[in-house]
C-alpha positions as CSV (number, residue, x, y, z in Angstrom):
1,X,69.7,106.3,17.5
2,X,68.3,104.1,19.7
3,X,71.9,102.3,20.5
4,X,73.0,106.0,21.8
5,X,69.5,106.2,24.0
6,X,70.7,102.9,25.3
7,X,74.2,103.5,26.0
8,X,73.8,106.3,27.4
9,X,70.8,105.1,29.7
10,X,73.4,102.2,30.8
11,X,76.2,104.9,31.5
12,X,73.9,107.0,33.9
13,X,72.5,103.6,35.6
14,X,76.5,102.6,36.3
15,X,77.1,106.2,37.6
16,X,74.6,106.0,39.7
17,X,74.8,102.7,41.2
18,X,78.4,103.4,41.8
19,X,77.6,106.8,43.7
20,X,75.5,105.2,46.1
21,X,79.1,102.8,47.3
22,X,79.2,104.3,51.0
23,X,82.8,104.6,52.9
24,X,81.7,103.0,56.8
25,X,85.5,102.9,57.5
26,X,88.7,105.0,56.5
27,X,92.0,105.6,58.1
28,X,95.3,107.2,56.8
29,X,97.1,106.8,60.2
30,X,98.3,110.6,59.8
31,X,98.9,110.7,63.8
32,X,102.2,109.2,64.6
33,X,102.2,107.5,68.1
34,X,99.9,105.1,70.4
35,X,96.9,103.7,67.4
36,X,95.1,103.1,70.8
37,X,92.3,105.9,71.2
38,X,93.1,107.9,68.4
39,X,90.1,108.3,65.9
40,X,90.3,107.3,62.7
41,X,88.9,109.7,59.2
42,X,85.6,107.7,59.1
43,X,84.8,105.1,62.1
44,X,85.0,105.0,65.6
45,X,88.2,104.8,67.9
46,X,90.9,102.6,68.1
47,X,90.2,99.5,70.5
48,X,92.4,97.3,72.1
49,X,91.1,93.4,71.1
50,X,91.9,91.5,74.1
51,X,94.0,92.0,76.6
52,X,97.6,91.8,75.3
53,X,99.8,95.3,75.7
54,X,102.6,94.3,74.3
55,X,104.4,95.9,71.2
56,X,101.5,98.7,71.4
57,X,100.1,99.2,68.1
58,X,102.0,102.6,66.9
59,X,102.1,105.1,64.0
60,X,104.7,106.5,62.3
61,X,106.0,109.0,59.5
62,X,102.4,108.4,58.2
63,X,102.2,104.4,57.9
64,X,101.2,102.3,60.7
65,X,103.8,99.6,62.5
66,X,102.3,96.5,62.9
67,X,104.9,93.9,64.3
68,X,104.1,89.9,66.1
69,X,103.3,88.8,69.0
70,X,101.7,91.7,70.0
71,X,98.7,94.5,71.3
72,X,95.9,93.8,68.7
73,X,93.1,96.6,68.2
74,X,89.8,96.7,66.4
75,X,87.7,100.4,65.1
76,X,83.9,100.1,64.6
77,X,82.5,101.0,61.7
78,X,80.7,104.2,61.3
79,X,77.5,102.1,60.6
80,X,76.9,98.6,60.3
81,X,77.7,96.7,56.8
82,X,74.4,94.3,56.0
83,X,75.0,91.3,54.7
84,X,72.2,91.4,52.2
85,X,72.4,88.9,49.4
86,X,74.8,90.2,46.2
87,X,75.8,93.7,47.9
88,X,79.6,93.4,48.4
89,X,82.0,94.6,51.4
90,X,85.6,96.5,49.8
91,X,88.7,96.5,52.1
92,X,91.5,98.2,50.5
93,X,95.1,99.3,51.7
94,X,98.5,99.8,51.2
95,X,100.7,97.3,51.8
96,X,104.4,96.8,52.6
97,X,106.0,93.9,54.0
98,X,109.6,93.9,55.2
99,X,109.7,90.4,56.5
100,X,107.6,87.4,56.5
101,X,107.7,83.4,58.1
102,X,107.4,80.2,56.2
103,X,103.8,78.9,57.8
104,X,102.3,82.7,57.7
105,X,99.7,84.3,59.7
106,X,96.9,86.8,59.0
107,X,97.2,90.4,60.0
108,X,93.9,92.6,58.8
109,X,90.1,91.4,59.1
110,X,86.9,92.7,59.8
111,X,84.6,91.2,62.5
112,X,80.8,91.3,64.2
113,X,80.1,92.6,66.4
114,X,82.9,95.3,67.1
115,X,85.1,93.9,70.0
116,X,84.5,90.2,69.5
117,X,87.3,88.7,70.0
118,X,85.9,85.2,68.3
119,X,84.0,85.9,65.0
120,X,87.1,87.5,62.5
121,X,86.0,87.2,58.5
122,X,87.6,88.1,55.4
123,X,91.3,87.2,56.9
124,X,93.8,88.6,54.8
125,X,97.7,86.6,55.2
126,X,101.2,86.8,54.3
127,X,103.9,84.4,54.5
128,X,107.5,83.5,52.9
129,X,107.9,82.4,49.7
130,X,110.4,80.0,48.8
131,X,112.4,82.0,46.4
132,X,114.9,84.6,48.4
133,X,113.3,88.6,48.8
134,X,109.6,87.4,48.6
135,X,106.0,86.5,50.1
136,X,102.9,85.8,49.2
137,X,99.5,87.2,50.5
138,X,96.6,84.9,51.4
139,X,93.1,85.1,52.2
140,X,90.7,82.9,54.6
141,X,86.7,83.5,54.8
142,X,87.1,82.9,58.9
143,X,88.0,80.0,61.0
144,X,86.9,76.8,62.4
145,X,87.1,73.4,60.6
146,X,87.3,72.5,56.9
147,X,88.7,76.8,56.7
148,X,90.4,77.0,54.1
149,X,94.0,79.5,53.6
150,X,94.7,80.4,49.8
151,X,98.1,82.1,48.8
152,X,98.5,83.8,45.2
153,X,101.8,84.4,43.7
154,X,105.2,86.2,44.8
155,X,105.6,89.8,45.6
156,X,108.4,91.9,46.4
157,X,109.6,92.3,50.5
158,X,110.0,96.1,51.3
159,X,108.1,97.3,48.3
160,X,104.9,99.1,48.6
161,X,101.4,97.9,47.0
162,X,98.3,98.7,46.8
163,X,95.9,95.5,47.9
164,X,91.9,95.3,47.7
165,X,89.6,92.4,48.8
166,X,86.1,92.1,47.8
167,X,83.8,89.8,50.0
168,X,80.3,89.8,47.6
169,X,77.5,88.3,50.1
170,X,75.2,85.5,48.7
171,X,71.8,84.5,49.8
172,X,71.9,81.1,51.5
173,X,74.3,79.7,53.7
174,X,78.6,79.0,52.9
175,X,78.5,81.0,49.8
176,X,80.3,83.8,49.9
177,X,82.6,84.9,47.6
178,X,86.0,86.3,48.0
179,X,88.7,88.2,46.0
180,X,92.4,89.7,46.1
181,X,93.6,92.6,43.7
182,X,97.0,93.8,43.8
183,X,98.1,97.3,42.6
184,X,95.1,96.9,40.6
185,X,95.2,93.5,39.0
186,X,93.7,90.4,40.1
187,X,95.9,88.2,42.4
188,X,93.2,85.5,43.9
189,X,89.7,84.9,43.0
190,X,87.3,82.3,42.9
191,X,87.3,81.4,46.8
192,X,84.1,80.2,48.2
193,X,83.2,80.3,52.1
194,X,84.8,78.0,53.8
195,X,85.1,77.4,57.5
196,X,82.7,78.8,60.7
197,X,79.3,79.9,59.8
198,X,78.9,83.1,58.0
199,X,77.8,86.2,60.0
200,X,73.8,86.5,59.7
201,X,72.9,90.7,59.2
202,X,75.9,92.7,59.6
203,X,79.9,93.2,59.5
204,X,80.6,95.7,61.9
205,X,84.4,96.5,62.5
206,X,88.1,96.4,60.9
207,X,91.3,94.7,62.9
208,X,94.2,95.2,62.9
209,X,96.2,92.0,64.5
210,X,100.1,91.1,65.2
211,X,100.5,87.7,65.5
212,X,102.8,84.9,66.8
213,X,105.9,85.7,67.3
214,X,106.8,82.5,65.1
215,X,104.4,82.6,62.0
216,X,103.7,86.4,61.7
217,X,105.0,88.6,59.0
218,X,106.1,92.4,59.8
219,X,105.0,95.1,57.9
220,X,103.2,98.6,57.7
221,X,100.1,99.4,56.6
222,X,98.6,103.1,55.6
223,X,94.8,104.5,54.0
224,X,92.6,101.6,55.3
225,X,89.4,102.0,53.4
226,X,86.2,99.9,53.8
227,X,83.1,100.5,51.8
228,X,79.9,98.8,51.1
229,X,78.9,98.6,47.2
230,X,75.1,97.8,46.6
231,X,73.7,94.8,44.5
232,X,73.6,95.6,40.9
233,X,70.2,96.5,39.9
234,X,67.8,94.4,38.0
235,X,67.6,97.4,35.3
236,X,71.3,97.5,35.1
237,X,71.7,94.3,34.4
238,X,68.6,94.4,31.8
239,X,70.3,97.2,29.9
240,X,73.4,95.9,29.9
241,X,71.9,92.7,28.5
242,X,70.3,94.8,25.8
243,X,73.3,96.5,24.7
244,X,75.1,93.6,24.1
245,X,72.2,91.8,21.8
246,X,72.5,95.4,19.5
247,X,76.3,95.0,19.2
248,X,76.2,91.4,18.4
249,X,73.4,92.3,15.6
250,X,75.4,94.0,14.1
């Protein structure tokens, strides 16, 4: 009896931790054309980052073009992600890559504040893999020395997936903690801050970037999601403790 009292005290305590994960960011780049001013589902408009017009950022048959060397563009969050000590920061999108470049080059990251064109976290890569038809995704906290790029395994060119990174915040300082799912299973974790300092209070936007001509991949990307999941309570975490002394009793 008191195993079922427990259990189901646990269940409720997941449910509702979980209900309170808040969406600051989603796009499914349903308007074909310019990305540039158009607003996305959740967030503010589409920004250009910089100055560079060229190869405008564009939308098409429901996935969005992102090429190299090219216009780069930012969209604020609908409010500010804090960077409180063990709540976490979920980016997730679909994925396909038609083409990709031996030294690689990051594509997607979030930023603060919205518009810097300096402070870009939670990079996410791609790049060529050796063997023929393939490329690997990477994933770098920010920039600035001792950064740090890690690549997982080989995926399939011109095949879609569905990708999510987790950036979990940590008291202190350099951290941090970073992961890489593909269509649902892990594909990187274990990386640990590296590079720049970390941002202070908030995350505040998502970018999308093209970039040089010579390391950048080409590929399109289609329902950008970004939501912030709260730290695990204390009582969660006593329960869940609890539940496993009963089972191992008996």
């Amino acid at each position: 009896m008191k195993k079922t009292v427990l259990l189901a005290l646990l269940t409720l305590s997941l449910a509702t931790n979980a209900s309170v994960a808040a969406t600051v960011f989603s796009e499914d780049f349903s308007t074909n054309g310019a990305l540039l001013g158009s607003t996305p589902d959740t967030g503010g408009n589409w920004t250009i980052t910089g100055t560079s017009v060229v190869n405008p950022l564009t939308g098409a048959n429901g996935v969005l073009d992102v090429l190299t060397t090219g216009q780069d563009s930012y969209a604020a969050f609908s409010s500010q992600a804090p960077t409180t000590g063990g709540t976490s920061l979920s980016m997730s999108f679909q994925l396909n890559v038609t083409a990709a470049q031996a030294t690689g080059d990051y594509f997607l990251h979030l930023s603060d504040p919205a518009g810097t064109t300096s402070n870009f976290y939670n990079r996410i890569y791609a790049k060529s893999s050796t063997n023929a038809g393939f490329y690997q995704m990477g994933i770098a906290s920010t920039s600035g020395t001792g950064s740090v790029i890690t690549y997982g395994g080989d995926l399939a060119l011109n095949a879609t997936v569905v990708v999510s990174s987790l950036w979990t915040f940590v008291d202190g300082l350099a951290n941090d903690t970073f992961s890489l799912t593909v269509g649902g299973g892990t594909y990187l974790s274990g990386y640990t801050w590296t590079g720049n300092a970390e941002p202070t209070a908030f995350v505040s936007a998502v970018n999308i970037r093209q970039g040089t001509g010579s390391n950048a991949p080409t590929l399109t990307i289609d329902n950008l999601t970004v939501e912030t999941i709260p730290e695990v309570s204390s009582s969660l975490l006593m329960l869940s403790a609890a539940l496993g002394l009963m089972r191992r009793r008996r």
